[in-house]
C-alpha positions as CSV (number, residue, x, y, z in Angstrom):
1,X,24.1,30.0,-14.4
2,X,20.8,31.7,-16.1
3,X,20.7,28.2,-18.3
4,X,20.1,26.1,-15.3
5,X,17.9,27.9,-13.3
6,X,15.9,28.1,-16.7
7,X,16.4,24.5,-16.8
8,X,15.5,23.9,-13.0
9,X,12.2,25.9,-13.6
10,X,10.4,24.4,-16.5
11,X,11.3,21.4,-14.9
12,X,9.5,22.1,-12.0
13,X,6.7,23.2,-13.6
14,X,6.2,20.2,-15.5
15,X,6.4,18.0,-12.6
16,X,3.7,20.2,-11.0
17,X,1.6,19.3,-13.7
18,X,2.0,15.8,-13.5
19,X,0.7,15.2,-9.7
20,X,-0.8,12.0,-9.2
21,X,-2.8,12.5,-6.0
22,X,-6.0,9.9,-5.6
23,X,-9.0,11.9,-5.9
24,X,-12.0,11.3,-3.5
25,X,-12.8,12.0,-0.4
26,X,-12.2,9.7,3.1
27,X,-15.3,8.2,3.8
28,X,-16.5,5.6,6.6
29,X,-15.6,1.8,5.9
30,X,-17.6,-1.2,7.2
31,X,-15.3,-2.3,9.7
32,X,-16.7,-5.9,9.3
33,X,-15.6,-5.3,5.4
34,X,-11.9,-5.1,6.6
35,X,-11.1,-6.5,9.9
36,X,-9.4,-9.6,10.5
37,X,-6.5,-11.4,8.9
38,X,-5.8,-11.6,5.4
39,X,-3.5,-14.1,4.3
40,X,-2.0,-15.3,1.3
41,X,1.6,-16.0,-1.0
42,X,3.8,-14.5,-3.3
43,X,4.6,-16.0,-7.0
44,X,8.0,-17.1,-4.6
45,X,5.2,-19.4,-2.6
46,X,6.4,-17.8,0.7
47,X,3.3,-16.8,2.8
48,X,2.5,-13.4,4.1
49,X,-0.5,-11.9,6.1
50,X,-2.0,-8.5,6.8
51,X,-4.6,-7.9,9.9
52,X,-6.5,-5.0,9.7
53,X,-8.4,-4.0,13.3
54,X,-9.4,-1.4,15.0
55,X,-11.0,-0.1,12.3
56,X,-13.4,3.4,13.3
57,X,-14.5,5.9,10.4
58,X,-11.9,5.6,7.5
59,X,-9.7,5.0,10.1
60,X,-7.5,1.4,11.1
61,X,-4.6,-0.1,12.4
62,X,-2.6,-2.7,10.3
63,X,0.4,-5.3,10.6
64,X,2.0,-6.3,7.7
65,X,3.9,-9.8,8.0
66,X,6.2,-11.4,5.7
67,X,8.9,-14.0,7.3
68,X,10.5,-12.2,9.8
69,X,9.3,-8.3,8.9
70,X,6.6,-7.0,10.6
71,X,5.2,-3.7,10.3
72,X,2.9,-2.0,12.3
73,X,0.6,1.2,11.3
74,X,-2.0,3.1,11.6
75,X,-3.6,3.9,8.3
76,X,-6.4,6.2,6.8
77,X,-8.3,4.1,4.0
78,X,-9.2,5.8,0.9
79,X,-11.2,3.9,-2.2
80,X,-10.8,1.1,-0.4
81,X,-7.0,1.2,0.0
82,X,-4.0,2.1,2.0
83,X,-0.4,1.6,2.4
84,X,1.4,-0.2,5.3
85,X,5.2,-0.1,5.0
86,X,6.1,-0.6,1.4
87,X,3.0,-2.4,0.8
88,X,-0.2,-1.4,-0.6
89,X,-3.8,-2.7,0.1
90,X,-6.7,-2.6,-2.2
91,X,-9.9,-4.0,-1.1
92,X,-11.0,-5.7,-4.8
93,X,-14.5,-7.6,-3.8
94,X,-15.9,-8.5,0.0
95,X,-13.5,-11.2,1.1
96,X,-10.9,-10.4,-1.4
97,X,-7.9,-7.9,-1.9
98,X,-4.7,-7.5,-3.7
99,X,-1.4,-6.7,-2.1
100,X,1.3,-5.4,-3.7
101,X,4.5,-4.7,-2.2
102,X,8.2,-3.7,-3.4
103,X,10.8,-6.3,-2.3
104,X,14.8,-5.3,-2.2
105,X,17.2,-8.2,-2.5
106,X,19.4,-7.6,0.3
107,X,22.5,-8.6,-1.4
108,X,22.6,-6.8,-4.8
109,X,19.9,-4.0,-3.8
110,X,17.6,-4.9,-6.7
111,X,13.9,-3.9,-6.4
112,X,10.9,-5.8,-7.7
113,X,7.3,-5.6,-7.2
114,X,5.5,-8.7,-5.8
115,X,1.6,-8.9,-6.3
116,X,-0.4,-11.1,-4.9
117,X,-4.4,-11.7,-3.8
118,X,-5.5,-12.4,-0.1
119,X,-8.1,-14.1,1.6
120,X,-10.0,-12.7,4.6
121,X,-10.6,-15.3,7.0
């Protein structure tokens, strides 16, 4: 019993260790920067769109469409990103971001990540 809880803690402290929180602070966004719709397609040419309003301070709501998922949040945005659903959002240049979201195939529950860039507009 001694072996695993020895086990169980060095293991937890090296996971401690290897925290990978985003460092800054939240800071005011121009809302014009980020509202609107952004839309664009995935390597599988199937189109997908994320609209960003209501954006006040750092804060914003978001809706995340792809086919027949939709996801709504509210989201705090952080050097120039944040996450809706299992997508994420990263503001690259003004009028252009990359999305990247993890897609499971329903029938043999493999995941993959799908990246693609967006247009505002």
């Amino acid at each position: 019993m001694a072996d695993i809880l020895s086990i169980i803690a060095s293991n937890y402290t090296t996971v401690g260790q290897n925290t990978n929180l985003t460092t800054g602070k939240y800071v005011d966004v121009d809302p014009a920067t980020f509202e609107g719709t952004w839309s664009g397609k995935y390597a599988n040419q199937k189109p997908f769109s994320v609209t960003i309003s209501s954006v006040n301070g750092f804060r914003a709501k978001a809706k995340y469409q792809y086919g027949t998922t939709i996801k709504y949040q509210d989201v705090l945005i952080k050097n120039n990103s944040f996450r809706v659903g299992d997508s994420k959002f990263v503001l690259k240049s003004n009028g252009t971001a990359q999305v990247s979201t993890i897609m499971t195939d329903a029938a043999t529950g493999a995941s993959s990540l799908e990246t693609a860039y967006v247009q505002q507009g």
